[in-house]
N, C-alpha and C positions, 0 to 999 in steps of 0.2 A: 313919755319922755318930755320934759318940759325944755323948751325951745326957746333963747333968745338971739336973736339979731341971726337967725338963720343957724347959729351951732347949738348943737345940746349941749345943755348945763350940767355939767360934770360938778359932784360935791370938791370943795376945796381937801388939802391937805388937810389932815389931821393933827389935831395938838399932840407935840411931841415927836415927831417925825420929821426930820431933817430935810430944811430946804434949799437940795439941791436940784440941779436935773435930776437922777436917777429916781430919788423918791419920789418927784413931783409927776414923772413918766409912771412909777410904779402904780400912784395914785389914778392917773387918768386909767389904765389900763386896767385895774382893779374895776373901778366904776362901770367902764364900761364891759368889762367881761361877764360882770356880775346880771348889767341889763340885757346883754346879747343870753346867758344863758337862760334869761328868764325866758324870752321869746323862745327858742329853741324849744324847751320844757314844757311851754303849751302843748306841743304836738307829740306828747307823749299819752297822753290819754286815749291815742289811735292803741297803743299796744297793751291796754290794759291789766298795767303795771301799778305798781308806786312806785313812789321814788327811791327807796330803798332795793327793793327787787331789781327795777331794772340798773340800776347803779353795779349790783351785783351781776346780773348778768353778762354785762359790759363787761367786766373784767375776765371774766371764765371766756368770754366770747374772747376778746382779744389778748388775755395774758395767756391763753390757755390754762390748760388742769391745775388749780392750785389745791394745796390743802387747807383744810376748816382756819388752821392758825393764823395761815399767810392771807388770808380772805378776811378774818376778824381784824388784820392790824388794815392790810390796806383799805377797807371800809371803816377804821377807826370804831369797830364797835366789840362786844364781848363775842368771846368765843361761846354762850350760850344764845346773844340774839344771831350769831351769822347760822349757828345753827338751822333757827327759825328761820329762817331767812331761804334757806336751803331747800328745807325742808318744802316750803312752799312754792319754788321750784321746780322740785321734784314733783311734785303733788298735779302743777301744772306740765307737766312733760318736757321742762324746760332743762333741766340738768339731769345729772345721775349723778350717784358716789360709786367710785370705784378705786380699789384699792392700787398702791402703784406696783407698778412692774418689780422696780427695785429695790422695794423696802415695802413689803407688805403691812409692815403696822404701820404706814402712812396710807390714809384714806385721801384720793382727792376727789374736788368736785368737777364734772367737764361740764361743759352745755351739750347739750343734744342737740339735732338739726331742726329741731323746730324751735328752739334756741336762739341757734344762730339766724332762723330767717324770721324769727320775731324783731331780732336786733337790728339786722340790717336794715327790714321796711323802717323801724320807728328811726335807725339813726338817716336814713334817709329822707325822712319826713323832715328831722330836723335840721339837717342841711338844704334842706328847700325854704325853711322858715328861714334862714338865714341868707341865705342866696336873695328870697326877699325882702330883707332889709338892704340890702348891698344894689337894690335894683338903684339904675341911674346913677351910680359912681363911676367914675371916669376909669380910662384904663388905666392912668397913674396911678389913681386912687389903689385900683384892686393889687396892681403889682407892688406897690405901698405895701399894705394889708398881706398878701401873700407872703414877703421879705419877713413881715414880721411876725408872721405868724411862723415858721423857719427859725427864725432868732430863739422867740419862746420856745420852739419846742427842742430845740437842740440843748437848751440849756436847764430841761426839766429833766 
């Protein structure tokens, strides 16, 4: 992160994009979510994933069971790569396919429990990466940050 007069250097507004507050808020927020999640993504190599896998698992861990289709849109990929995707998953003990209760010729996919405590250690790793970055900010600061991180998520 390059640093001047004590704040990070946030890229400016992009050409073409309206300057008001909103955009120009949208702008810093991008930038920086973009940096924080790279930090965070280091500490994924604890769970000996990619980043595609574990993106996927995240979802089965906390959207619960979906099927192959709802998995290919929310991961924005083909329903032959979620496949793969799955596949390897399963391969690692991390999911199953199981057909649903109430519509048999829907397949979904669940995590299994060693799944779920793959995800939770790495998502924990990587709320400690981020916890340290946060070291030394004030209490205003954090309740700041908490407020809006609140905001963002209610509105996603």
């Amino acid at each position: 992160m390059v640093k001047q007069s004590g704040q990070a250097r946030l890229p400016s507004r992009p050409a073409g994009v309206p300057a008001d507050e909103r955009h120009e808020t949208a702008n810093l927020l991008h930038s920086a979510a973009v940096r924080l999640l790279r930090v965070a993504r280091t500490q994924d190599a604890g769970m000996d994933l990619d980043g595609p896998r574990a993106s996927l698992l995240s979802v089965v861990v906390f959207a619960g069971p979906q099927p192959i289709t709802r998995l290919a849109a929310i991961e924005q990929v083909s329903p032959p790569a979620i496949t793969k995707l799955v596949a390897a998953l399963e391969a690692d003990g991390l999911a199953v396919r199981e057909r649903s209760a109430t519509d048999r010729r829907v397949v979904l996919v669940t995590a299994t429990a060693a799944g779920k405590r793959l995800l939770e250690r790495g998502r924990a790793a990587r709320v400690r990466a981020v916890a340290d970055v946060l070291a030394g900010a004030s209490a205003r600061d954090l309740a700041t940050l908490r407020r809006a991180a609140q905001i963002i998520a209610a509105r996603l």
